[in-house]
C-alpha positions as protocol buffer text, in pm:
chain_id: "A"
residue {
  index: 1
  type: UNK
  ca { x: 22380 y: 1591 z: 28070 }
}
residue {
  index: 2
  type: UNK
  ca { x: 22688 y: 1533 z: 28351 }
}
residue {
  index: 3
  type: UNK
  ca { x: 22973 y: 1319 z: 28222 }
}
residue {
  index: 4
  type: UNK
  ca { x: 23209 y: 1231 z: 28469 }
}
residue {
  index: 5
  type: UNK
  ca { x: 23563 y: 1121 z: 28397 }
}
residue {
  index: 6
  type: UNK
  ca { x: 23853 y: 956 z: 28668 }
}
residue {
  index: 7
  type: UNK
  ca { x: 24191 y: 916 z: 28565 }
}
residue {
  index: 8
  type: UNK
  ca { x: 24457 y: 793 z: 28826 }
}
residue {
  index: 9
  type: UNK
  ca { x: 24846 y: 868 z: 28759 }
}
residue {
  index: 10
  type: UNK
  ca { x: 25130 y: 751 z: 28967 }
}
residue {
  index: 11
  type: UNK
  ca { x: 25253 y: 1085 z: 29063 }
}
residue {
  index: 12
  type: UNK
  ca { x: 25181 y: 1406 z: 29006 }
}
residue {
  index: 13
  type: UNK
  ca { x: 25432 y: 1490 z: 28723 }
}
residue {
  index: 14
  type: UNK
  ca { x: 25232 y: 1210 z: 28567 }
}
residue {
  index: 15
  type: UNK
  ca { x: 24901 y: 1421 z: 28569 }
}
residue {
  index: 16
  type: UNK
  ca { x: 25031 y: 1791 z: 28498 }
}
residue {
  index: 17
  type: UNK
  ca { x: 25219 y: 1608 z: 28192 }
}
residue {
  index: 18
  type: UNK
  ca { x: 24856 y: 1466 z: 28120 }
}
residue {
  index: 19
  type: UNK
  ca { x: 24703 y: 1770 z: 28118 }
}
residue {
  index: 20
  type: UNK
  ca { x: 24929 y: 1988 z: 27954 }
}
residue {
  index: 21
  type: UNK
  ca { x: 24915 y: 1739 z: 27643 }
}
residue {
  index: 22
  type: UNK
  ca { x: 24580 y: 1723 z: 27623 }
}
residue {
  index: 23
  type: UNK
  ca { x: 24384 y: 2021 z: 27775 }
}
residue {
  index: 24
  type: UNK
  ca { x: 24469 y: 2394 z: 27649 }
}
residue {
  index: 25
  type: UNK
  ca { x: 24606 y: 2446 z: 27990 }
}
residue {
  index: 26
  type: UNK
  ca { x: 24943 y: 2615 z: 28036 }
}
residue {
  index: 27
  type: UNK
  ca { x: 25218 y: 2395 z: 28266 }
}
residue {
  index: 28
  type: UNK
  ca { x: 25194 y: 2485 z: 28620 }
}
residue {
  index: 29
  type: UNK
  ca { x: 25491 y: 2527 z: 28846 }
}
residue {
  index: 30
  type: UNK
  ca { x: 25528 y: 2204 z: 29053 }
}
residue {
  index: 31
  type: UNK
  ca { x: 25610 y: 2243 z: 29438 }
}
residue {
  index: 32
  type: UNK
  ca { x: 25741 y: 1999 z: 29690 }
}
residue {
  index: 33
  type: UNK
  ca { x: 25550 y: 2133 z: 29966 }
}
residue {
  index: 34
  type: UNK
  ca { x: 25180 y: 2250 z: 29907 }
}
residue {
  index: 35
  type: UNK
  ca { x: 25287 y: 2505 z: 30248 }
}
residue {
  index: 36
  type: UNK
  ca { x: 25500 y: 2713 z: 29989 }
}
residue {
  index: 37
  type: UNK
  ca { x: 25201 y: 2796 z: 29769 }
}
residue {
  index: 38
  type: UNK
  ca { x: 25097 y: 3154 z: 29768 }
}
residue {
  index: 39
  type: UNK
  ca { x: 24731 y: 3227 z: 29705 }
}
residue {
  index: 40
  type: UNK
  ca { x: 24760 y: 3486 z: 29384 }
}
residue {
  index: 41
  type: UNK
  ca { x: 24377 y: 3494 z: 29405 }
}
residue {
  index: 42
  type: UNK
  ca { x: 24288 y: 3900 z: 29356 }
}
residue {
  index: 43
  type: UNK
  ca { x: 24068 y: 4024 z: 29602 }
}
residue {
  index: 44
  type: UNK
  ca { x: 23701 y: 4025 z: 29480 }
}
residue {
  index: 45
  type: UNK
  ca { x: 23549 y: 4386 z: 29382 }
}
residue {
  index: 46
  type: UNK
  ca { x: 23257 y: 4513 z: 29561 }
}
residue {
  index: 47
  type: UNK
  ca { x: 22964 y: 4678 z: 29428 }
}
residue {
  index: 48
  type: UNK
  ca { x: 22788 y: 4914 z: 29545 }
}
residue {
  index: 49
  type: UNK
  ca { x: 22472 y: 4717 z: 29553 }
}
residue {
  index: 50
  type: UNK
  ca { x: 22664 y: 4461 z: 29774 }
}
residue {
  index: 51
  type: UNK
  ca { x: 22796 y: 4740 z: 29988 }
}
residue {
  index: 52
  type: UNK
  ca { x: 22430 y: 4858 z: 30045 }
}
residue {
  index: 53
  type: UNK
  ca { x: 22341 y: 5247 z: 30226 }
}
residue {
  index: 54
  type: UNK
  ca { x: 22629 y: 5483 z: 30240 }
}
residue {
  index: 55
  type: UNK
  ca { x: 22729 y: 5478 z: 30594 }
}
residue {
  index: 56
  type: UNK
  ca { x: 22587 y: 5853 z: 30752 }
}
residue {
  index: 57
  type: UNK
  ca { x: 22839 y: 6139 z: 30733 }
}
residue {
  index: 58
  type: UNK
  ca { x: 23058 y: 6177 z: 31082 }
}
residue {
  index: 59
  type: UNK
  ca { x: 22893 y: 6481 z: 31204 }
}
residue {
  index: 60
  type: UNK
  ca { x: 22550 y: 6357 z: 31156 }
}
residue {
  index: 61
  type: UNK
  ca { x: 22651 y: 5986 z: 31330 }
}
residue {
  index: 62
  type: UNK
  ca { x: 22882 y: 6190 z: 31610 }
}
residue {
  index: 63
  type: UNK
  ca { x: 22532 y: 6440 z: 31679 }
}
residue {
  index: 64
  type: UNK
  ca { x: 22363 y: 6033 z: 31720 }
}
residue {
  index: 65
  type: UNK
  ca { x: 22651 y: 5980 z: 31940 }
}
residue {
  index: 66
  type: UNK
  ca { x: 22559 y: 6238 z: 32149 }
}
residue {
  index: 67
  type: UNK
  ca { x: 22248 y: 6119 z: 32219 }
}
residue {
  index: 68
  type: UNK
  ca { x: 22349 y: 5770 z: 32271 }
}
residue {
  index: 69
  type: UNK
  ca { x: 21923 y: 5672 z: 32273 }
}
residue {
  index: 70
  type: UNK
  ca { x: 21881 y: 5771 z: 31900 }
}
residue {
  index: 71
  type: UNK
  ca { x: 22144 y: 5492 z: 31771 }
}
residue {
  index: 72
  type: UNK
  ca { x: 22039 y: 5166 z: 31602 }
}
residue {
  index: 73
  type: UNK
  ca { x: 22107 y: 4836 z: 31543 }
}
residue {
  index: 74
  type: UNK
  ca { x: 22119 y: 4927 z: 31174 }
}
residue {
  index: 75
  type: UNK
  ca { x: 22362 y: 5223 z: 31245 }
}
residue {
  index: 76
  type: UNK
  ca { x: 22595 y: 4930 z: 31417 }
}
residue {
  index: 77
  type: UNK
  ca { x: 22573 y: 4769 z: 31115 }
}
residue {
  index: 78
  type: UNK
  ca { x: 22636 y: 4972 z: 30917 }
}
residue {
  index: 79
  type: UNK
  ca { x: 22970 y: 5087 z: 31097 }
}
residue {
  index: 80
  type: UNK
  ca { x: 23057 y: 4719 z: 31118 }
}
residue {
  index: 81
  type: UNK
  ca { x: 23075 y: 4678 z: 30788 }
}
residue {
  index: 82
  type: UNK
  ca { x: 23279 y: 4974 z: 30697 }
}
residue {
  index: 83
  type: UNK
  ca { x: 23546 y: 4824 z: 30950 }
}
residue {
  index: 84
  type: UNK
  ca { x: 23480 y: 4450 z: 30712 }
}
residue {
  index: 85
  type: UNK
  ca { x: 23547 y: 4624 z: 30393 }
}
residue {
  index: 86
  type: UNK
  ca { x: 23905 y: 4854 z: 30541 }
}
residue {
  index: 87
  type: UNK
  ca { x: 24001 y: 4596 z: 30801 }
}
residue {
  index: 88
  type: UNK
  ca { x: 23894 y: 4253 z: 30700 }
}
residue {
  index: 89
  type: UNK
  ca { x: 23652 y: 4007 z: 30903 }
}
residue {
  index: 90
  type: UNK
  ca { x: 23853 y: 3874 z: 31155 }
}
residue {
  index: 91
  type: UNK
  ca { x: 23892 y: 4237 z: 31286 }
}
residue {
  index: 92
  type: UNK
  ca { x: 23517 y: 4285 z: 31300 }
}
residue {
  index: 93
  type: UNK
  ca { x: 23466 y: 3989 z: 31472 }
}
residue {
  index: 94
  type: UNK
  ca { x: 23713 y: 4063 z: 31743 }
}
residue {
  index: 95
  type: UNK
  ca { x: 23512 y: 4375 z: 31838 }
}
residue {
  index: 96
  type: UNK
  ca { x: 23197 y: 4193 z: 31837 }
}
residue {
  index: 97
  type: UNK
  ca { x: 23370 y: 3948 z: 32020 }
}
residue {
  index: 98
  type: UNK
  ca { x: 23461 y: 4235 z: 32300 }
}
residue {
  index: 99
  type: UNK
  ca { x: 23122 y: 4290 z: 32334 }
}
residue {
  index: 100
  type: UNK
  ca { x: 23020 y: 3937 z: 32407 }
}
residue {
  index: 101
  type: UNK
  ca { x: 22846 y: 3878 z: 32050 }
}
residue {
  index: 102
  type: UNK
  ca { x: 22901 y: 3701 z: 31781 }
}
residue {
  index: 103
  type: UNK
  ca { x: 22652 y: 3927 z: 31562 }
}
residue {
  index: 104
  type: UNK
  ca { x: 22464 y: 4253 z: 31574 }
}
residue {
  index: 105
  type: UNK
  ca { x: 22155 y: 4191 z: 31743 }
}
residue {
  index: 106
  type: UNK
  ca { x: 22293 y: 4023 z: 32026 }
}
residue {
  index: 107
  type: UNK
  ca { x: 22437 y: 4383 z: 32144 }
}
residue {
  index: 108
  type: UNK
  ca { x: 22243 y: 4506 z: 32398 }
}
residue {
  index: 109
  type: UNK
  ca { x: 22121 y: 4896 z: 32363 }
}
residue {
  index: 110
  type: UNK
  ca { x: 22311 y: 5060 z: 32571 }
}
residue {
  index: 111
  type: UNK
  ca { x: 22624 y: 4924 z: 32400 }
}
residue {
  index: 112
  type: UNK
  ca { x: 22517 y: 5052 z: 32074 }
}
residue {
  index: 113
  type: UNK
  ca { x: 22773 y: 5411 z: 32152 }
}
residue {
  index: 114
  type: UNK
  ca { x: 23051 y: 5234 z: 32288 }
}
residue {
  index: 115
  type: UNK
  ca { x: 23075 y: 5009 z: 31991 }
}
residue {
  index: 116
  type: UNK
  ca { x: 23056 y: 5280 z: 31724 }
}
residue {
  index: 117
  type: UNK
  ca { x: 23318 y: 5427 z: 31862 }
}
residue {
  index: 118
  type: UNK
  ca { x: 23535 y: 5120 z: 31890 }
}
residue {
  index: 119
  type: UNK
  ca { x: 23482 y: 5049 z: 31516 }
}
residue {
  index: 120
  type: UNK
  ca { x: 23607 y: 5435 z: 31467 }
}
residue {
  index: 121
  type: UNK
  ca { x: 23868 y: 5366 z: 31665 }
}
residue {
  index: 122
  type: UNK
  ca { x: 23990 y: 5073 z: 31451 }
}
residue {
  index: 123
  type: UNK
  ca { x: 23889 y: 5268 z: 31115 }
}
residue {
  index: 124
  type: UNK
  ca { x: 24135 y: 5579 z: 31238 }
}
């Protein structure tokens, strides 16, 4: 069963006053401007299910390096998302973006190296 409610108030001092009288919720802190409120959200914890494979140990992804023809889409991957979890998105998608993609399997091959070592360059 959904039950919907509306209420309308005349301002918004009219509804926190409503809801602090009749819901267990403590007053918030009214603001003028909604620009001056500061998301206090915490950053959400990953698992290591959502993380997924351990990313291969440098010496064993520099010896792939090396030989530029054993890399993989999945070892792209997987070095893109180490650069999501210490950098953030946006900086993830800038070096995709440098490489004319918007997601993994659009790189080409023979870009697979150079983009490894782009992502270690912004994980240094």
């Amino acid at each position: 069963m959904t039950i919907k409610l509306t209420f309308e108030f005349d301002g918004i001092s009219d509804a926190a006053t409503f809801l602090v009288k009749n819901t267990d919720v403590a007053p918030a802190k009214l603001v003028d401007d909604p620009k001056d409120v500061q998301d206090e959200t915490p950053e959400p914890k990953i698992t290591k299910k959502q993380r997924g494979k351990r990313a291969p140990k440098k010496e064993a992804l520099q010896k792939k390096l090396d030989d530029a023809a054993e890399l993989t889409e999945n070892d792209c991957r997987t070095k893109l998302q180490e650069v999501v979890t210490a950098k953030g998105i946006k900086t993830a998608k800038e070096i995709l973006k440098a490489y004319k993609a918007s997601r993994i399997p659009e790189l080409k091959s023979n870009q697979y190296a150079d983009f490894i070592q782009a992502c270690e360059g912004v994980l240094d």
